[in-house]
N, C-alpha and C positions, 0 to 999 in steps of 0.2 A: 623455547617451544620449537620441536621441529617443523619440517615441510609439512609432513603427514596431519600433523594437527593444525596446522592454520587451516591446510587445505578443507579438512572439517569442520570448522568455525564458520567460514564462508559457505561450503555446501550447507551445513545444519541453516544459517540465517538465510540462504536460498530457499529452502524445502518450505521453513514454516511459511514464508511470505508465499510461494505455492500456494501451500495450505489454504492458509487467509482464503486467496484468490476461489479457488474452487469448491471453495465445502458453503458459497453463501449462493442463493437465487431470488429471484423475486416471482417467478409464477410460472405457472406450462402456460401452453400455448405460442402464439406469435401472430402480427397483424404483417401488414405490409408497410417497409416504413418510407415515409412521405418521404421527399426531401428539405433538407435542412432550410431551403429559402421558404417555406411555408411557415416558419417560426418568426417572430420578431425578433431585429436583432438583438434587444437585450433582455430574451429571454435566452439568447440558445446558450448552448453547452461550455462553452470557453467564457461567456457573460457571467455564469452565474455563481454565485458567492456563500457554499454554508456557514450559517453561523458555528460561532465556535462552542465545542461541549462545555458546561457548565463546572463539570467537575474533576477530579483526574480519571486520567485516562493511562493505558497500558500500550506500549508500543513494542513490538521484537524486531530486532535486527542485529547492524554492524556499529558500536559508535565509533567513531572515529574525529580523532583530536588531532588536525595537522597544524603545528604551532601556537597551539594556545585556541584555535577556530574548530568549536567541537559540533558536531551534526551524525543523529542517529539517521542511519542508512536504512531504509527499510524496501526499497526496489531494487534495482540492476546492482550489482557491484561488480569495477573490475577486477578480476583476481590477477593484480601488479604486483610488485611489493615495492612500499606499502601498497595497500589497496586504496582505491579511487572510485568517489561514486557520488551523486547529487545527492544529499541528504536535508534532513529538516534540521535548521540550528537550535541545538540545545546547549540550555542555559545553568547554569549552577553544579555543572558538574566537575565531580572530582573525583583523581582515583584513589584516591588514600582510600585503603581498606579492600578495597574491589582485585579480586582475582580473575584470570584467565588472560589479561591483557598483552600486549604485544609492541616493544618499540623497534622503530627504525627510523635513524635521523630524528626530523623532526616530530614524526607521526607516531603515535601510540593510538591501537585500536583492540579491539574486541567484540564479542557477541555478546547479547544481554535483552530480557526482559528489563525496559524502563518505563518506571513512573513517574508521571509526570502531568502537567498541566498544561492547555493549548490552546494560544489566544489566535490561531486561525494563520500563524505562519511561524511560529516558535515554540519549543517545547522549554518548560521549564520543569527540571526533576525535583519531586518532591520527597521520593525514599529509596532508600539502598537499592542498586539493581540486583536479578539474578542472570547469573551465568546461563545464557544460552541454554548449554548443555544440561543443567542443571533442574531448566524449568518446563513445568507440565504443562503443554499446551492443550487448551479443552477445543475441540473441532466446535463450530457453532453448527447449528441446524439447519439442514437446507431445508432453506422453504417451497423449491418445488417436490418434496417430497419424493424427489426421484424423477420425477415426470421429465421427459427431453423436452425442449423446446421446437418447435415447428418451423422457423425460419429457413429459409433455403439456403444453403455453404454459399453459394455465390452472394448471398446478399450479405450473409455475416460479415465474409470477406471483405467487402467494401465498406460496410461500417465500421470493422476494425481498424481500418486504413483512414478512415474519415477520419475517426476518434483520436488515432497516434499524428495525423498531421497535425490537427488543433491544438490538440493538447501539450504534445511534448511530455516534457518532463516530470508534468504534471500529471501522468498518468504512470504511477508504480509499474505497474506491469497489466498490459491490454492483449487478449487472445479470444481464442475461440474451442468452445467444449458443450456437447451436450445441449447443443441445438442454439446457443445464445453467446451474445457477445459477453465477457467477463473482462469489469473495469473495475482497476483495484486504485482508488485516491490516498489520500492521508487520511481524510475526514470526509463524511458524509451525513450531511441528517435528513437525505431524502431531498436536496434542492437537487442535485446533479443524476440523480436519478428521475427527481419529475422533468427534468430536463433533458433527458436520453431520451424518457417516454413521449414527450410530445416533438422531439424529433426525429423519431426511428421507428415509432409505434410501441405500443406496451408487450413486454416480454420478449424483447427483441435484446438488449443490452441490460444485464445486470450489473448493478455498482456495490462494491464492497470498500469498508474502511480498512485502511493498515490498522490505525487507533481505535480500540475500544476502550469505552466507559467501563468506569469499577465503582464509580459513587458518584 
């Protein structure tokens, strides 16, 4: 594979996590958000725990297998070579059969829609991926319908800043668009979002999942 196409591999698995990130909202509007010591501690945002989805679920990104320790990358990646990036460990993978892949040394990686299953910190695949490149990704619907959100940049600002200290890693990729903070997790069923909302006020910080449900 040349330069040219890795370097696509990595932009295309950048773009759609983008994606993800900014095509989901949770309302117009915006309140003023309290601060964080107004919440009990283990309510707030870094406390709280969603359950994990029930069925499989659909992930896009980088996988990446450095010696045998394999984890779909679905936030930041460094474009090194190989590449390097925090990912979710996943389980039962193999490349036998799978195209678009890439070695070096120890590391083989690639981009790929995976299926797979999610007990709340590992992904286990349960059918053939597709290639990145190959697969239709369906934009979800913003739910503010377009509407910007109300919040003032300076305050965004500081809650974006809130959010990435706490978080860390934990947090895909955290920014600011269209009036509202924009938090991309692995998983979400709505705990870390009612926990945004009663620390920041509602429609201040929208959460989106990397992982979507398929069944």
């Amino acid at each position: 594979m040349s330069t040219s196409q890795r370097r696509l591999i990595l932009a295309v698995a950048s773009a759609v996590g983008l994606l993800a990130l900014t095509a989901c909202a949770a309302g117009p509007g915006g309140s003023a958000a309290p601060t964080s010591t107004t919440v009990p501690s283990d309510q707030r945002l870094e406390n709280a725990h969603p359950e994990p989805p029930e069925g499989r679920v659909i992930g896009v990104g980088t996988v990446l297998d450095d010696a045998g320790d394999v984890a779909l990358c679905m936030g930041a990646i460094m474009e090194s070579y190989p590449p390097q990036c925090s990912g979710v460990p996943l389980d039962d993978w193999t490349w036998d059969g799978v195209d678009g892949s890439e070695t070096s040394g120890d590391a083989t990686w690639g981009a790929y829609a995976v299926y797979a299953t999610y007990d709340g910190e590992r992904l286990t695949r349960t059918d053939p991926p597709i290639m990145l490149a190959l697969y239709d990704t369906v934009a979800p619907e913003d739910p503010t319908g377009g509407v910007e959100g109300s919040t003032a940049e300076d305050e965004l600002t500081r809650v974006q800043d809130d959010i990435s200290a706490r978080l860390g890693t934990d947090a895909l990729t955290v920014g600011t668009d269209r009036g509202y903070v924009w938090l991309q997790v692995v998983w979400d069923d709505r705990t870390l979002q009612d926990a945004v909302d009663a620390e920041y006020g509602d429609d201040v910080v929208v959460v989106t999942s990397a992982l979507r449900e398929i069944d």
